[in-house]
VMD Tcl script that draws the C-alpha trace (Angstrom):
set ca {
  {0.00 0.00 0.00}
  {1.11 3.09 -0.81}
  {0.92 6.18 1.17}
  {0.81 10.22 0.09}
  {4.34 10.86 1.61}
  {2.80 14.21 2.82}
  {0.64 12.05 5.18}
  {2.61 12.57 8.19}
  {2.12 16.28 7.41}
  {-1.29 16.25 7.30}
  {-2.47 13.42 9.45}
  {0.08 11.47 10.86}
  {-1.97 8.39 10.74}
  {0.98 6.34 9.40}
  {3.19 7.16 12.64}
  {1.03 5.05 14.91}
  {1.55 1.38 12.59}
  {4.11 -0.84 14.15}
  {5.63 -0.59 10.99}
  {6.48 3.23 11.60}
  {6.60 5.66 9.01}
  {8.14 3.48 6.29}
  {5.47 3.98 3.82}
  {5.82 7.67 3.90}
  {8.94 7.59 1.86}
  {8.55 7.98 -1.73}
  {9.25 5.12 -3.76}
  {11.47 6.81 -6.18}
  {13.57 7.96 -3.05}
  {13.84 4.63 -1.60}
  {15.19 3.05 -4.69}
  {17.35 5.84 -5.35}
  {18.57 5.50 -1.58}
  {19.94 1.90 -2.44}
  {22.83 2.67 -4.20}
  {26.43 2.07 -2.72}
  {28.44 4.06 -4.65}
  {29.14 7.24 -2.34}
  {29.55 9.66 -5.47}
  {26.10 8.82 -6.69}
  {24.91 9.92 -3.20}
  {26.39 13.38 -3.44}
  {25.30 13.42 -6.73}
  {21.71 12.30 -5.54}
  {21.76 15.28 -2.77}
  {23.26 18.17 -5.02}
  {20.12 17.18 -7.52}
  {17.44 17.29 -4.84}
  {18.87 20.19 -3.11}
  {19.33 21.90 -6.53}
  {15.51 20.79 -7.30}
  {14.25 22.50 -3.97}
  {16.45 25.63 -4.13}
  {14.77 26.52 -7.63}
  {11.31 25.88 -6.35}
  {11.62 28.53 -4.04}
  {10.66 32.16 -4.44}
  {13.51 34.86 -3.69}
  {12.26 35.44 -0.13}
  {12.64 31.54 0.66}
  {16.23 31.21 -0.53}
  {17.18 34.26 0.92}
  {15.62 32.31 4.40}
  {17.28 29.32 3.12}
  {20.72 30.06 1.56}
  {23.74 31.00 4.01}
  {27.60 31.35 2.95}
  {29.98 28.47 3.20}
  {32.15 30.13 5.84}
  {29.39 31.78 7.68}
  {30.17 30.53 11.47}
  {26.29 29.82 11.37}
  {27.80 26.97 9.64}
  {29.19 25.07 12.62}
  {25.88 26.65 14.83}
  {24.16 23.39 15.05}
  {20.98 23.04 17.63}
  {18.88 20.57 18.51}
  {17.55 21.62 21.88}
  {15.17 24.38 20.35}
  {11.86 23.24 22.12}
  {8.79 25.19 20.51}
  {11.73 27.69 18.43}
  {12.37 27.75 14.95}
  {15.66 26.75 13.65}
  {17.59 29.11 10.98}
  {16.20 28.58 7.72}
  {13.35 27.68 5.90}
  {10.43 25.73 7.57}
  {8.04 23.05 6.30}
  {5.40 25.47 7.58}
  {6.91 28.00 5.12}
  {6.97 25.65 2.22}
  {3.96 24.78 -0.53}
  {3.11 21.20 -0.24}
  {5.11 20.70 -3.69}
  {8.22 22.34 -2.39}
  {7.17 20.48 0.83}
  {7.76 17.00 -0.66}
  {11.22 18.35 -2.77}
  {12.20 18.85 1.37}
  {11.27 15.78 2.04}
  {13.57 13.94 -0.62}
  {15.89 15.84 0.11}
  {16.12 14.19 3.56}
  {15.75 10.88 2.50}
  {18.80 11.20 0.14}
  {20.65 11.49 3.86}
  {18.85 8.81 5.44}
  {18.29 5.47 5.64}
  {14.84 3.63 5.51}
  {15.63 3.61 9.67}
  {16.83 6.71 9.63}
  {14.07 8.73 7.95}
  {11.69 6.61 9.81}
  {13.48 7.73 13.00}
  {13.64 11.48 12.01}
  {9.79 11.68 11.03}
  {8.32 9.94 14.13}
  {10.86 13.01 15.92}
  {8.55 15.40 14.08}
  {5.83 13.86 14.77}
  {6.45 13.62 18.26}
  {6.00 17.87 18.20}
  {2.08 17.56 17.78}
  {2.27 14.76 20.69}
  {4.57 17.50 22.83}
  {1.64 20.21 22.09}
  {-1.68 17.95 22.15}
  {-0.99 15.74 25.00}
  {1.73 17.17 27.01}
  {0.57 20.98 26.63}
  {4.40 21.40 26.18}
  {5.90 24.46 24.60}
  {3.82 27.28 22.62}
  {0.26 26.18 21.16}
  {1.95 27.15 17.61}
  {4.59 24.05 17.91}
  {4.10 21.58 14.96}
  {5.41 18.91 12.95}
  {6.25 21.21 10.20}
  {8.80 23.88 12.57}
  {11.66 21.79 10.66}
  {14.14 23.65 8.82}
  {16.26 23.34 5.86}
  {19.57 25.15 6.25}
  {21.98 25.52 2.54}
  {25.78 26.84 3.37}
  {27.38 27.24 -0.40}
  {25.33 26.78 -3.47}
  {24.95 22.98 -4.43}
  {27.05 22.37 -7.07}
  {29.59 19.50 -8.61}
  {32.61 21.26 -7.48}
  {33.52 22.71 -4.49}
  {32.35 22.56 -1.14}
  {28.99 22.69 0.61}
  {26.55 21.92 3.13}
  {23.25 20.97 4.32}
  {21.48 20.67 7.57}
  {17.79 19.45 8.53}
  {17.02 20.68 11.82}
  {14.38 21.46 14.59}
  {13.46 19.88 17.86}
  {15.52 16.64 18.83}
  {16.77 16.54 15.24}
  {19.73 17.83 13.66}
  {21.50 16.26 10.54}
  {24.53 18.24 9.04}
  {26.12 16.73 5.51}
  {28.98 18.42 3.95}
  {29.75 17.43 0.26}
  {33.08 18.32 -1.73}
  {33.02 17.45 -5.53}
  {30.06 15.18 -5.25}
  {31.42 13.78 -2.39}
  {29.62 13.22 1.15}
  {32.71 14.27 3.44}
  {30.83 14.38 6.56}
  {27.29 13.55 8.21}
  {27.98 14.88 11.41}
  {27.52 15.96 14.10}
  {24.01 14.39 14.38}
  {21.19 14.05 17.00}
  {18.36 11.77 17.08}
  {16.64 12.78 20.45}
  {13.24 11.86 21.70}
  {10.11 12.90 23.84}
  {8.09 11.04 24.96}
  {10.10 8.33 23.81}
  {7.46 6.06 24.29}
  {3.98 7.60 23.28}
  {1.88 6.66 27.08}
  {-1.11 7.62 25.76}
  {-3.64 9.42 22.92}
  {-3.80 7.85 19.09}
  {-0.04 7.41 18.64}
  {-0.01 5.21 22.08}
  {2.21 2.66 22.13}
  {5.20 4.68 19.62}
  {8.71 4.14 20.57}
  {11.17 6.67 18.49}
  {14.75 5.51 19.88}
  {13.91 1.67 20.13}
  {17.30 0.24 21.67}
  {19.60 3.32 22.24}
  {18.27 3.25 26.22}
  {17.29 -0.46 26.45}
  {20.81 -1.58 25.08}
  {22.76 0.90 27.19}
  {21.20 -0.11 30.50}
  {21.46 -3.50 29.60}
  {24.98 -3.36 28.45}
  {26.26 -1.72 32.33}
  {23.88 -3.60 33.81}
  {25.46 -6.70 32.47}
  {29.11 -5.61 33.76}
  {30.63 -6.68 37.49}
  {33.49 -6.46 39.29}
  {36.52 -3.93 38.19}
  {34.66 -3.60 34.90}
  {31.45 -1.54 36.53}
  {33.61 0.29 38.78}
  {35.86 1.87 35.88}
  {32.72 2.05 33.85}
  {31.15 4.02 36.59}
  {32.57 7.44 36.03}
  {29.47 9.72 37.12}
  {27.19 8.12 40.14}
  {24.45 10.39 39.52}
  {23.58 11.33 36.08}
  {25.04 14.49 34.02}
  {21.14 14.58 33.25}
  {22.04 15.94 30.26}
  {24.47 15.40 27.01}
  {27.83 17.28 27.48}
  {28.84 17.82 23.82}
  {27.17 20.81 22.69}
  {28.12 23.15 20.42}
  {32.38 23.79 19.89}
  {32.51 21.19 23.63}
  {33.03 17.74 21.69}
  {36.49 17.94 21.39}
  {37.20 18.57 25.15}
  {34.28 15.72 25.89}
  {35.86 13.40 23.65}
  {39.60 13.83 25.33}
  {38.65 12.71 29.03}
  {39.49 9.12 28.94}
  {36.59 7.96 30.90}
  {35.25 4.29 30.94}
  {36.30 0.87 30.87}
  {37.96 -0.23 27.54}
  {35.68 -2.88 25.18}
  {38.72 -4.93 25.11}
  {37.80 -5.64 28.89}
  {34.46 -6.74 28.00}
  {33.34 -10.31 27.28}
  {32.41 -10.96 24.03}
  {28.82 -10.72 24.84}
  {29.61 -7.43 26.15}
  {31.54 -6.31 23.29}
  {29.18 -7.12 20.71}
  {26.09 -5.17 22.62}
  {28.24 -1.93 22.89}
  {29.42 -2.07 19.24}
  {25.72 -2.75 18.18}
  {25.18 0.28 20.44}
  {27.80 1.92 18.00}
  {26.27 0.53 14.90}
  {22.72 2.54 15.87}
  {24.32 5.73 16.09}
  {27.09 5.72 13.42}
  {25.35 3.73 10.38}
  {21.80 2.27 10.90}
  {20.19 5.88 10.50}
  {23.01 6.25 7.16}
  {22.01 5.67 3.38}
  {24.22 2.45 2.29}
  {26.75 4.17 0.85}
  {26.99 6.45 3.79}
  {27.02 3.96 5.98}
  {28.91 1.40 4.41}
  {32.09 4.41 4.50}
  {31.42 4.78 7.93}
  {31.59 0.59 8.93}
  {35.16 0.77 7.03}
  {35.94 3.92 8.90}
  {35.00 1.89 12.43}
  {37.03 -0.87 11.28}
  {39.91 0.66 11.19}
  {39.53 2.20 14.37}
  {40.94 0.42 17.56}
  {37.36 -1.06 19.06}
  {39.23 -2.59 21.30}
  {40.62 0.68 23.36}
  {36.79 2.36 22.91}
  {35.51 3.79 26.40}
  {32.04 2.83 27.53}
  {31.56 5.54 30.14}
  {28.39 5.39 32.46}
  {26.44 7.81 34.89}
  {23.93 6.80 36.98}
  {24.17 4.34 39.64}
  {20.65 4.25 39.98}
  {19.39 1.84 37.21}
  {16.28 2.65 37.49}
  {16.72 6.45 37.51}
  {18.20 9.06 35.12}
  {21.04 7.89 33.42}
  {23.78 8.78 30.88}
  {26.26 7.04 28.86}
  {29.51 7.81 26.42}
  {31.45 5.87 23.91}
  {34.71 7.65 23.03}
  {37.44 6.48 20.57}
  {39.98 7.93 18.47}
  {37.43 10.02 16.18}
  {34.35 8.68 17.84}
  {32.19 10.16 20.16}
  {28.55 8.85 21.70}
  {26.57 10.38 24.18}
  {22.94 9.44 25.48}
  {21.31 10.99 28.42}
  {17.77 10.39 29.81}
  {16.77 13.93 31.46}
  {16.48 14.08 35.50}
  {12.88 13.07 36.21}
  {11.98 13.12 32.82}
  {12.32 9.49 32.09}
  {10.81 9.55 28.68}
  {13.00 12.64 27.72}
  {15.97 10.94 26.08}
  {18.88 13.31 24.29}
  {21.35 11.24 22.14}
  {24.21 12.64 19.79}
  {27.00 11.28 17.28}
  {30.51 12.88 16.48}
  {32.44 12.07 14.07}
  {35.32 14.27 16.02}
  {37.73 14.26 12.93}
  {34.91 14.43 10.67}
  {32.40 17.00 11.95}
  {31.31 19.27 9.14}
  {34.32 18.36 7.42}
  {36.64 19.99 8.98}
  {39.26 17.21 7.75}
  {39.03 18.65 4.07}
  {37.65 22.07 3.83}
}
mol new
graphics top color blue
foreach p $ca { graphics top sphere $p radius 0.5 }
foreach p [lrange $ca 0 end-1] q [lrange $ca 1 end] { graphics top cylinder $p $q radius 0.2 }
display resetview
């Protein structure tokens, strides 16, 4: 069955299926999303960015279109409750420059991934409507598409999707995807208690896996792993403060783990770095990982208190993790990816 991809814009009847939000993505974009070959991806984004940029009257690019070197650039959010991010919003959009916005995020995304990020917008309505939480004017649609250079085949640029609990940054050189982070997949509720989405979980294993992972370690192992014994209650890597968060050797190394152990905090790894990726995307970034030392990776853990608020790192040589449920806001979960070497390409332009 085939769904209006705008149908999470206008209903979002689709969000409640235990399937997710699958359907919403248009066919053309998911087989266009298959491909492995990394240059066809930038390729894939330039043309749907290009596409959207020209639909757009002068006032909307103006909103939309920033300079390469602008330090807005690097000015990534994604704690903006009911606030618009820079940009141009799907509330500012027609619904057939609405659905060029929406292809252009699923040429960053995997099915996962854009199934993730939608149920995040959705989750605004469920904020306002359930929760009374933020202004009455917050909505699925306060998303914003951010340009940094023109697209084009040669040279360098960028793109960021952004609003509440999301932010996705991709920065292209020559057709080339030379970065996808930082990024943030956060969540609330995280799962949907109660109204006609009831029952939707939006981060499906990043809490389970990471209080089952420390719960799972004894001895010396939870003792080093135990860095914080109450919560941080929040993430510690905003803006310009990963590379001082990624430094502190905290944690126990996964080469200290047993093998169970291991393999549930590089799955942890795996839903952060490549799951929410395009193949090609996310194939790069699997090689990348492999040729890191997993081995001398940090698992890092705060909270004591199982059942309370709790927070969790991963930090290797360019890698950096973070996931924090909010104090007494269980169902408030923040979670964040760096690519330290990588962020907004800071490695090549």
């Amino acid at each position: 069955m085939t769904i209006d991809r705008r149908a999470l814009l206008t209903t979002g009847a689709a969000a409640g299926l235990s399937a997710g939000l699958s359907t919403l993505i248009p066919g053309a974009a998911r087989a266009e999303a298959t491909s492995t070959d990394t240059k066809a991806t930038g390729v894939l984004m330039r043309e749907r960015a290009t596409a959207l940029l020209a639909a757009l009257d002068e006032e909307q690019r103006d909103a939309a279109l920033f300079a390469f070197d602008t330090r807005a650039r690097k000015a990534w959010n994604f704690m903006l409750g009911s606030r618009r991010a820079p940009g141009l919003a799907l509330e500012q959009m027609s619904p057939g420059q609405k659905d060029l916005a929406l292809d252009l995020l699923a040429s960053g995304t995997s099915h996962f991934g854009l199934e993730k990020a939608m149920n995040i917008m959705l989750q605004q309505d469920i904020l306002r409507d359930e929760w009374g939480k933020g202004s009455p004017d917050r909505n699925r649609e306060r998303f914003c598409v951010q340009f940094y250079g023109t697209p084009a085949s040669t040279g360098a640029w960028s793109w960021r999707w952004e609003g509440h609990h999301l932010s996705l940054t991709f920065t292209l050189r020559d057709d080339e995807v030379i970065s996808a982070t930082p990024s943030s997949f956060s969540s609330e509720p995280n799962t949907v208690p109660s109204g006609p989405h009831q029952g939707l979980v939006v981060l499906k294993e990043e809490e389970v896996l990471g209080r089952q992972l420390f719960g799972d370690l004894d001895g010396a192992n939870r003792r080093h792993a135990l860095v914080w014994k109450r919560s941080p209650g929040n993430i510690q890597s905003n803006r310009g403060a990963e590379h001082s968060v990624a430094g502190e050797a905290a944690g126990v190394p996964l080469g200290d783990l047993t093998q169970v152990q291991a393999d549930m905090a590089e799955r942890l790894i795996e839903i952060y770095t490549s799951e929410v990726l395009p193949p090609a995307l996310a194939d790069e970034q699997t090689a990348r990982l492999r040729n890191e030392d997993m081995a001398a990776i940090r698992f890092a853990w705060g909270g004591a208190n199982l059942d309370g608020s709790i927070y969790y790192r991963l930090t290797g040589a360019d890698l950096l993790i973070e996931f924090a449920s909010l104090v007494n806001q269980p169902l408030h979960l923040h979670a964040v990816f760096h690519d330290t070497a990588r962020n907004f390409g800071a490695h090549l332009v």
